[in-house]
N, C-alpha and C positions, 0 to 999 in steps of 0.2 A: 595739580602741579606735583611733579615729581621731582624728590630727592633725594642726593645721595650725601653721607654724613660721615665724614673719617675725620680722624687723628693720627698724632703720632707717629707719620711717615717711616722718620729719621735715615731717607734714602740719601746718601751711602752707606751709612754708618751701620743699619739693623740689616738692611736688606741693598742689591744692587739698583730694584728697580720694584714699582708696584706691581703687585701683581695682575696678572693679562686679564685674568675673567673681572678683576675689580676696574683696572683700566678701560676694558670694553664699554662698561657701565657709563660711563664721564659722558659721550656725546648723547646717549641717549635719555637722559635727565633734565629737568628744565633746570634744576639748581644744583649744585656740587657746595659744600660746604666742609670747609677743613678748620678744624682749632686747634693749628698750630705743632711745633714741633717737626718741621720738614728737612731740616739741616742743612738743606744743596736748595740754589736757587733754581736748579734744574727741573725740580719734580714743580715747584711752582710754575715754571713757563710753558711745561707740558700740559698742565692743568688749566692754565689760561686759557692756552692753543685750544683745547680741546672742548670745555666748558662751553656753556649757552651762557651759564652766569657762573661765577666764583665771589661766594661769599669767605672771607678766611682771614684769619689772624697770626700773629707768630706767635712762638712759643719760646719755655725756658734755653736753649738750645739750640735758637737759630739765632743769627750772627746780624752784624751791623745789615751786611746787605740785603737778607729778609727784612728786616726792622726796618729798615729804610722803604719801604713796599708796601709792609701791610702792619696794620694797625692792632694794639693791643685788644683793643674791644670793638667788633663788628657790629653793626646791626642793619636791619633787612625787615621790611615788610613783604614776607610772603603769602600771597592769598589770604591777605585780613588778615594775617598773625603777626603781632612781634616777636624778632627772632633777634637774640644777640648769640655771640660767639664769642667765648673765652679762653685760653689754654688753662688756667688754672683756677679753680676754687678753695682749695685747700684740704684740707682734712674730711674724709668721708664724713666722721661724726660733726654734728651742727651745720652740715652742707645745705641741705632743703633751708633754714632758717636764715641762712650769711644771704645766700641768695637772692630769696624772698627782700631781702631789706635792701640789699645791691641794686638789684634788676626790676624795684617795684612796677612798672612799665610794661613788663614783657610778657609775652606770651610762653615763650619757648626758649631754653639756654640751652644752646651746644657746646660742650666742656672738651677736655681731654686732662694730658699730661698723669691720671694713674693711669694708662693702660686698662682699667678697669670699666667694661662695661657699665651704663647707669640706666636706667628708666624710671623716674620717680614725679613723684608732684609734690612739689610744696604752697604751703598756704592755700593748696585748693585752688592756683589759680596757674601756676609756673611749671611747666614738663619743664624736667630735667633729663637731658642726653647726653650720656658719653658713650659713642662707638667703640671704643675700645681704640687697638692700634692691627691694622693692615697686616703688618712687618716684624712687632717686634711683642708678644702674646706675656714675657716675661713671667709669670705664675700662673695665668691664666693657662686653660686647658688647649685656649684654637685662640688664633690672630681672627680681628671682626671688624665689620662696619656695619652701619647702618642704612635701612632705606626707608623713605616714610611718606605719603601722600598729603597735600593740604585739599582739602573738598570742603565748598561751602561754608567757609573760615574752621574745618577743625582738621587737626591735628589726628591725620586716621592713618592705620597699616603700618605703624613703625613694625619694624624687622629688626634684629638682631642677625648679621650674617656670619658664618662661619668660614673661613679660609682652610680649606683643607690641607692636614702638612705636610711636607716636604722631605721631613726627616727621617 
């Protein structure tokens, strides 16, 4: 099972539109997974359209009409894994431990809201994933998402991707 993993859209506001080689990516993945922060109802309808599945949450920043759509905390059995989706955890420090006691259940948390790339495990049992953001890289070096395969209940081939800039 393939996946594709963003954050952080905030299409109009960061960028006008996602970008094409990322957009390309959407049909041909079995799952598309966003946490949150999209701003326009547009980039969500695109994604639906386009998507095989859309798993996805809002974020600080998207308005009554996302939040009326889609739900603070997702979750998803993908290929024998629990996957929840959140926009926020909070503070990098004590992240791995908040979680851990949040999400005792899960396999897998797809995060956003820093903009900050994450790949961690906590308690030994929990991957933690923030893709970063598409659109809007704010201190980081390159705008990013992620891609990641499930085989045989694990969690194998996450990627880090790199959007190349524009500026």
């Amino acid at each position: 099972m393939e996946l594709l993993l963003m954050s952080d859209t905030h299409v109009p506001a960061r960028a006008r539109a996602l970008p094409g080689g990322l957009l390309d990516l959407v049909p041909r993945v079995d799952v598309v997974v966003h946490a949150g922060d999209w701003v326009d109802a547009g980039t969500l309808d695109l994604l639906e359209a386009r998507a095989r599945r859309l798993v996805a949450v809002y974020g600080n920043n998207d308005g009554p009409d996302l939040r009326a759509r889609l739900p603070e905390v997702a979750y998803a059995d993908l290929g024998g894994l629990r996957f929840g989706v959140v926009h926020e955890t909070g503070p990098a420090q004590g992240r791995e431990r908040r979680c851990a006691e949040r999400f005792p259940d899960l396999d897998v948390l797809v995060f956003g809201h820093s903009h900050v790339p994450w790949d961690t495990v906590a308690d030994d049992r929990l991957r933690l994933l923030n893709p970063g953001s598409p659109t809007d890289r704010r201190r980081e070096p390159h705008c990013t998402y992620m891609t990641a395969r499930v085989a045989d209940g694990d969690l194998v081939d996450v990627r880090l991707h790199r959007i190349p800039r524009s500026d």
